[in-house]
ZAMARKE-781712 format. One line per field, with one value per residue (C-alpha): x, y, z; residue in one letter; residue number from 1. Coordinates in steps of 0.02 Angstrom, whole numbers, m for minus. Layout:
X = X	... .
Y = Y	... .
Z = Z	... .
resn = A	... .
resi = NUM	... .
***
This chain:
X = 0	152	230	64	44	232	188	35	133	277	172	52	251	301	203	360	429	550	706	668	740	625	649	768	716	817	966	1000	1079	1176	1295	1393	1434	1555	1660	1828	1845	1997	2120	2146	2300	2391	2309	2266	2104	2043	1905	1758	1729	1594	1568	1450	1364	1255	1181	1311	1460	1550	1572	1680	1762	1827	1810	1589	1579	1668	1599	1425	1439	1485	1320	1158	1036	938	1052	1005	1104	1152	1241	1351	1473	1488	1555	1698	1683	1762	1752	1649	1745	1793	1822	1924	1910	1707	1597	1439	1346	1389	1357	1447	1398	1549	1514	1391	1465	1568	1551	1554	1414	1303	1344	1323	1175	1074	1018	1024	885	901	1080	1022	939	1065	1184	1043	1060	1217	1263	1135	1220	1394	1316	1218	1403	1481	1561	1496	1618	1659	1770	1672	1800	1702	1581	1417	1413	1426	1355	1274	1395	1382	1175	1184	1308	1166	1036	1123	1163	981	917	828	927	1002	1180	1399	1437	1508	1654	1618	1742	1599	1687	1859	1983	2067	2152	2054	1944	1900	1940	1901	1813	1855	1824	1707	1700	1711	1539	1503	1604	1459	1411	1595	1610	1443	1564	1737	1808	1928	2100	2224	2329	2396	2269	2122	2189	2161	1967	1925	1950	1858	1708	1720	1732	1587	1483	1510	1656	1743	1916	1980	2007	2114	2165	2333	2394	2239	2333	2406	2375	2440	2427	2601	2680	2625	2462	2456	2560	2394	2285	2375	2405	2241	2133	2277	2250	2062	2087	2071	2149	2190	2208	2264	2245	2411	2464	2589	2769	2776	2605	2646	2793	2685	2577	2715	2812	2646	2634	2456	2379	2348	2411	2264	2321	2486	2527	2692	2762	2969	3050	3115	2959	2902	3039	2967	2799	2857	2959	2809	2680	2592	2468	2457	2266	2313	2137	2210	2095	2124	2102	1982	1875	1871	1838	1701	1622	1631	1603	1430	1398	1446	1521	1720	1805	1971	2028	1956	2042	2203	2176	2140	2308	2383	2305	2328	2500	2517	2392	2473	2660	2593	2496	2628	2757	2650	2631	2802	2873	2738	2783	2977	2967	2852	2723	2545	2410	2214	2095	1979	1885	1881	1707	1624	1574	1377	1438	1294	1239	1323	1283	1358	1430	1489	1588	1670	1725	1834	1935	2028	2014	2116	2238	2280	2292	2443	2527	2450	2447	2253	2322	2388	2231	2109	2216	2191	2008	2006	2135	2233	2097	2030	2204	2198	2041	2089	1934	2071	1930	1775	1807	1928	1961	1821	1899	1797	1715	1723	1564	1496	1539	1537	1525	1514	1581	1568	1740	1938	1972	2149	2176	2095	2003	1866	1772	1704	1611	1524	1449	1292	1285	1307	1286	1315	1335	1221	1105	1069	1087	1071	1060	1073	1180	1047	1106	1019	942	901 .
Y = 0	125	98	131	292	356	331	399	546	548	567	707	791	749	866	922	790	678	725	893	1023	1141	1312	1414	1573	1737	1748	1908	2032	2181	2326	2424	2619	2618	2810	2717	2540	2497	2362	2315	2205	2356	2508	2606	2659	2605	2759	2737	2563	2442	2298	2165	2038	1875	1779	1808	1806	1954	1928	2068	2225	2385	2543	2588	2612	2450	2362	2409	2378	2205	2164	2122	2283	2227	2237	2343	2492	2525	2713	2709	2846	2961	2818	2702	2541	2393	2192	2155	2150	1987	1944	1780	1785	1815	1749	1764	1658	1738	1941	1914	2024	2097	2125	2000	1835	1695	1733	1550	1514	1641	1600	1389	1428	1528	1378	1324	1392	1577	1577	1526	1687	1773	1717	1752	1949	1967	1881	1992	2147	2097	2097	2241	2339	2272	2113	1988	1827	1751	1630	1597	1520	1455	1466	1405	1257	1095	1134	1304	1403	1242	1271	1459	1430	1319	1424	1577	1461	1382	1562	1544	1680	1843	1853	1832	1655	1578	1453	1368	1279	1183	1163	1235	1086	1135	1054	973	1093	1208	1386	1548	1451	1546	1397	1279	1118	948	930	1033	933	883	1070	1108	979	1061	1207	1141	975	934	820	740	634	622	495	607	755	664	596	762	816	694	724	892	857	741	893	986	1089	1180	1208	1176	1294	1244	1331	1300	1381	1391	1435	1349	1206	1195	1077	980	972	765	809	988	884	742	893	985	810	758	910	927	767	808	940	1073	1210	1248	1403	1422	1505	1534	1690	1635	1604	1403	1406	1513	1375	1226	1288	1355	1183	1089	1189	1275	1378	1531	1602	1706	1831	1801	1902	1832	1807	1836	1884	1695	1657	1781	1736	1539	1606	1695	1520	1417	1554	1553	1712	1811	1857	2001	2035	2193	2308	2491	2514	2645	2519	2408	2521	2618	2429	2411	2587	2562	2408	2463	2593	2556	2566	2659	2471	2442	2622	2566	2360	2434	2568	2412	2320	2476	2470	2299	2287	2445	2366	2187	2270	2385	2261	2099	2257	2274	2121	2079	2209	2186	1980	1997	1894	1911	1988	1951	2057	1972	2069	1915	2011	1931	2060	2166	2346	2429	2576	2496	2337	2173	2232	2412	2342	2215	2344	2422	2285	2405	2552	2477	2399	2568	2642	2520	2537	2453	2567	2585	2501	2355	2357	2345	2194	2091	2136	2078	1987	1931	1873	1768	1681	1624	1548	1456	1555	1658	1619	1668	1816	1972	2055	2129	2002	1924	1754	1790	1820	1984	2059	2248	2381	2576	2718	2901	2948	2896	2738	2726	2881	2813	2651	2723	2779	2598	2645	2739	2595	2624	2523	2310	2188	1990	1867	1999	2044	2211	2196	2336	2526	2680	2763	2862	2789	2801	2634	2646 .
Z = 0	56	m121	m229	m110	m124	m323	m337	m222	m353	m511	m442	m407	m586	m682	m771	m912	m896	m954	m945	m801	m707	m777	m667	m578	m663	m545	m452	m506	m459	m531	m370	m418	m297	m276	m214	m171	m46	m93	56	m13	m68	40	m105	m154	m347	m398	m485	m473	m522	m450	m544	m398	m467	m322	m188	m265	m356	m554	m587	m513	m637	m712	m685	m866	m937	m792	m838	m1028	m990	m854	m895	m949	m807	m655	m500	m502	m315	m323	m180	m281	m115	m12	11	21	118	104	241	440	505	706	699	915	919	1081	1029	1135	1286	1345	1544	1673	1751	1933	1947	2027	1926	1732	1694	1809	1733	1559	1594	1694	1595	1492	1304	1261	1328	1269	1082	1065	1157	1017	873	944	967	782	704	788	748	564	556	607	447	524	407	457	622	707	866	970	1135	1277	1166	1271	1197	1025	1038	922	770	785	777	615	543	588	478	322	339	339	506	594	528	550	507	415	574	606	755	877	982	1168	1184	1222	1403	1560	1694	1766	1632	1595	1684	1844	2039	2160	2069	2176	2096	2126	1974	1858	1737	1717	1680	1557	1463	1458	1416	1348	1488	1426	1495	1423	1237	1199	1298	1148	1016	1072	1116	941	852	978	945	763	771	851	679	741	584	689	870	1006	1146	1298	1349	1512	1634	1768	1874	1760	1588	1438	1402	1228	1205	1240	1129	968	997	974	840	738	745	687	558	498	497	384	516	607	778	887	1049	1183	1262	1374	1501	1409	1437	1359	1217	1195	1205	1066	954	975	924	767	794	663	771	955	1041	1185	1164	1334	1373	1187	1192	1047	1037	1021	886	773	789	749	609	549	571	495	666	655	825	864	992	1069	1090	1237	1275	1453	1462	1343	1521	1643	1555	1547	1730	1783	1712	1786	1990	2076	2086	2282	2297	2317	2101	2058	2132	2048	1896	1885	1905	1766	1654	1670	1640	1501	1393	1415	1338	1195	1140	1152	1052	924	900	912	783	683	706	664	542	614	524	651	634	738	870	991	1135	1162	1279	1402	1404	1358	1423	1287	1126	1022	1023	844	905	1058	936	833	975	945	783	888	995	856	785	975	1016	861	711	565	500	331	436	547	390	308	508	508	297	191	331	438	292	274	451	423	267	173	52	m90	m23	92	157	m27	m172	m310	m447	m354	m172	m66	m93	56	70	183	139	245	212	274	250	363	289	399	558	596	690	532	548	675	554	423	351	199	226	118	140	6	m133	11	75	267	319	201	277	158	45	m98	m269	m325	m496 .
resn = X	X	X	X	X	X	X	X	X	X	X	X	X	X	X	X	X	X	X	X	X	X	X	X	X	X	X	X	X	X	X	X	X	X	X	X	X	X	X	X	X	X	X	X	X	X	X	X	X	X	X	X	X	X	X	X	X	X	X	X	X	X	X	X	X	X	X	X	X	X	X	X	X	X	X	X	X	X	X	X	X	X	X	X	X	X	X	X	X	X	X	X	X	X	X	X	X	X	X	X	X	X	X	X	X	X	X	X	X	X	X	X	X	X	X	X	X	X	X	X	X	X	X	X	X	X	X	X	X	X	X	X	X	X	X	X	X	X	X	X	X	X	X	X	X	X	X	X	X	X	X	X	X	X	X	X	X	X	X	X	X	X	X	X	X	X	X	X	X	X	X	X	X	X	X	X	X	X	X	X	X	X	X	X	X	X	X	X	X	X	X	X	X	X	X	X	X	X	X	X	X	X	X	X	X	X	X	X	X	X	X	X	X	X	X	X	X	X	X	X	X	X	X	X	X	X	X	X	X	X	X	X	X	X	X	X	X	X	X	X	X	X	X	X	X	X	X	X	X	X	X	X	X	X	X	X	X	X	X	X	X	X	X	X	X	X	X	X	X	X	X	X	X	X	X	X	X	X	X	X	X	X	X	X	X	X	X	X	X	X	X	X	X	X	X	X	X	X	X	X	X	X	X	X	X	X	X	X	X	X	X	X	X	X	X	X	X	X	X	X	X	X	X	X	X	X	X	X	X	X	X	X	X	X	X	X	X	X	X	X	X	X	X	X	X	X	X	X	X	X	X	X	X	X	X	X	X	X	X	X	X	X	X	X	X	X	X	X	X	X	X	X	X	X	X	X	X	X	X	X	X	X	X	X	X	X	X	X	X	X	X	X	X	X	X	X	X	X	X	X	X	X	X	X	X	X	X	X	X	X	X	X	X	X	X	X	X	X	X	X	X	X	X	X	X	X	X	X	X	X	X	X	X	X	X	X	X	X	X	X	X	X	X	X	X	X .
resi = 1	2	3	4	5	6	7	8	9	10	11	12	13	14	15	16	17	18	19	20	21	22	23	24	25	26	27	28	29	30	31	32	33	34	35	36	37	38	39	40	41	42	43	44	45	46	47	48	49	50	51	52	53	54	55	56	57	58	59	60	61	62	63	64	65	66	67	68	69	70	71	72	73	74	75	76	77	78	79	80	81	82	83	84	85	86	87	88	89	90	91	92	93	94	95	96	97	98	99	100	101	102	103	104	105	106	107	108	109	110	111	112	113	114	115	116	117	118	119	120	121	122	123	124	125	126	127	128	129	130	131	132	133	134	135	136	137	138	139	140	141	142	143	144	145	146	147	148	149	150	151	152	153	154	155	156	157	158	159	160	161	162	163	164	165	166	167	168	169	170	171	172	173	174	175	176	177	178	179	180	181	182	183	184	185	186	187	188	189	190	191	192	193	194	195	196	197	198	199	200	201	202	203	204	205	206	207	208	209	210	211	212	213	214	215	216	217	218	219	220	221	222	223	224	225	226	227	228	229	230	231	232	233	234	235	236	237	238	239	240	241	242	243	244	245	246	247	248	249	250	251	252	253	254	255	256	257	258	259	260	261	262	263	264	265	266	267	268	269	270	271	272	273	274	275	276	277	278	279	280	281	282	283	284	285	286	287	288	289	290	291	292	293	294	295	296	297	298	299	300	301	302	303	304	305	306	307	308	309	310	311	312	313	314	315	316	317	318	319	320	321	322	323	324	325	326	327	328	329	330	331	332	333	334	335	336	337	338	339	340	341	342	343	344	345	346	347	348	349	350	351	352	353	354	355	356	357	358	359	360	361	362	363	364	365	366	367	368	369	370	371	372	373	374	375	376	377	378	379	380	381	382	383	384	385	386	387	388	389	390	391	392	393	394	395	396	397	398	399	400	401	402	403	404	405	406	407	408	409	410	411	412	413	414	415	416	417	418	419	420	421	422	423	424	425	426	427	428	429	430	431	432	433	434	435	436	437	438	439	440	441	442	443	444	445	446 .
***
């Protein structure tokens, strides 16, 4: 009975021939007037651009006029000849399930304990935020829980959510205990373990990354040096060899100096923090083509957070001079060693904090803010939030440059960002794979 009904089903379905292929919808398509394009490659600006986009990728990039001889008469015209526009922001250290509440008690704690479900849309917010500010890829690199950041990736592509495409790490990899926990009793094990992926042993590395690999994980995070505990090299070269051998990459995070040393020995893709790094070690990461993901913070960034959140003691004041001090000599000095080593930086925010009065997507951007504060040339800050970032994440030919058969991926800003970084905070044109996300530009459509 089943097969005469699946038939009967199939037939009623089959009202076009065989052998014949459904007619295909007229693809979309769009012609850019763009007033100067940046090549972020070279730092120079290319003027009066067009930019032909079918679907969501871009077909071709050149002069307006031979650009729009060559498209279809029946392109969208998007004038956007005032502005200047960008590939689309990437933050290869994003957190967006998680908004902690400094102040308010052990961050872990709230962030495990406010439940899958709440912490879903959390992420859905904060991912359409991050977008709607021009960053239109991420490389979420923990605290979703055990799957959270792998669902909200599939909820973008499936079009159930608005946001970045998303690489997703699923649980960060990390010694016994976790990451990040003040006094957490054994007892709590199981809800650390819905946090973290605890190893220990060589043989414990290499499970953990086919579980997390299993979960849908695109790339592993692992965290190195939790203090006082840290991951040995046997059991960082069992990460690092497996994921390799899976076809994907790793980052660490590593800020003490023996950490930094396990990861750089192992041959990871990507060292995040990075607080400790010695010139030794910069001249390995250079050798091995280790990129540096500084997470760079100005100072007065974290104090404004927590200033809004309590009232600071004389006691705070005084912890945070402290912090100030030793903050500013780390970021100036991972800058320049960078620089002096020629080790590749890509920007991530590590935003994982509520900044109360901004959105998820204009806190993130402080991230370049604080690039070009401690050094970073806004040329050199554009290519880590762009080109660079993209070659970290192995996505060199779908993202980070406006080339002929990447994602179409643009932002638009009124003003110079070559001269200072904080123009981005100004976006008011994005669009995401030939989608406008978001259009406050006044442009022209014709």
């Amino acid at each position: 009975m089943w097969r005469r009904s699946f038939t009967m089903v199939a037939l009623c379905l089959g009202l076009i021939p065989f052998g014949q292929e459904p007619a295909t919808p007229q693809a979309g398509l769009t012609l850019v007037k763009a007033g100067r394009v940046l090549d972020v490659k070279s730092g120079h600006y290319l003027l009066n651009q067009g930019i032909f986009i079918a679907d969501d990728r871009i077909k071709q990039v050149g002069a307006f006029d031979a650009v729009r001889a060559a498209a279809p008469k029946n392109a969208k015209i998007i004038d956007l000849s005032n502005a200047t526009i960008l590939p689309g922001l990437i933050d290869c250290h994003a957190h967006l399930l998680d908004a902690w509440d400094q102040g308010s008690g052990d961050n872990v704690a709230l962030s495990v304990m406010m439940g899958p479900s709440k912490r879903a849309l959390l992420g859905a917010a904060n991912a359409r935020e991050d977008l709607e500010a021009g960053l239109t890829t991420v490389r979420n690199v923990g605290h979703s829980g055990i799957d959270g950041d792998v669902a909200l990736r599939d909820s973008v592509e499936n079009g159930w959510v608005t946001g970045p495409r998303i690489l997703a790490s699923a649980r960060k990899l990390t010694p016994p205990g976790g990451q990040a926990i003040s006094g957490w009793p054994p007892l709590l094990k199981p809800i650390i373990d819905a946090e973290f992926l605890p190893v220990n042993g060589p043989q414990e590395a290499r499970r953990a990354v086919r579980e997390n690999l299993a979960a849908g994980a695109d790339f592993i995070k692992v965290v190195v040096d939790a203090l006082p505990r840290v991951l040995d090299l046997d059991e960082m070269k069992g990460i690092v060899d497996e994921a390799h051998r899976s076809g994907v990459k790793v980052a660490a995070h590593a800020t003490t100096k023996l950490g930094i040393e396990m990861a750089i020995q192992a041959g990871v893709d990507s060292i995040e923090h990075g607080d400790e790094v010695t010139d030794e070690q910069f001249q390995a990461m250079h050798d091995k083509s280790i990129f540096l993901v500084p997470t760079l913070w100005q100072s007065e960034t974290f104090f404004d957070i927590v200033s809004k959140k309590y009232v600071a003691s004389d006691s705070d004041k005084a912890d945070f001079e402290r912090w100030k001090k030793t903050n500013d000599e780390q970021s100036l000095r991972k800058v320049a060693g960078a620089k002096k080593y020629g080790v590749k930086l890509a920007a991530g925010s590590d935003m994982i904090l509520s900044y109360p009065g901004k959105t998820r997507g204009q806190a993130t951007l402080l991230m370049l803010d604080a690039m070009e504060h401690f050094g970073v040339p806004a040329q050199d800050v554009l290519r880590a939030a762009t080109v660079d970032a993209a070659e970290l994440l192995g996505w060199q030919d779908r993202v980070g440059v406006i080339e002929a058969g990447k994602f179409a991926d643009l932002i638009a800003v009124d003003g110079d960002p070559l001269k200072s970084v904080t123009e981005l905070h100004k976006v008011n044109f994005v669009m995401k794979a030939g989608a406008i996300v978001r259009d406050d530009s006044r442009h022209n459509p014709k």
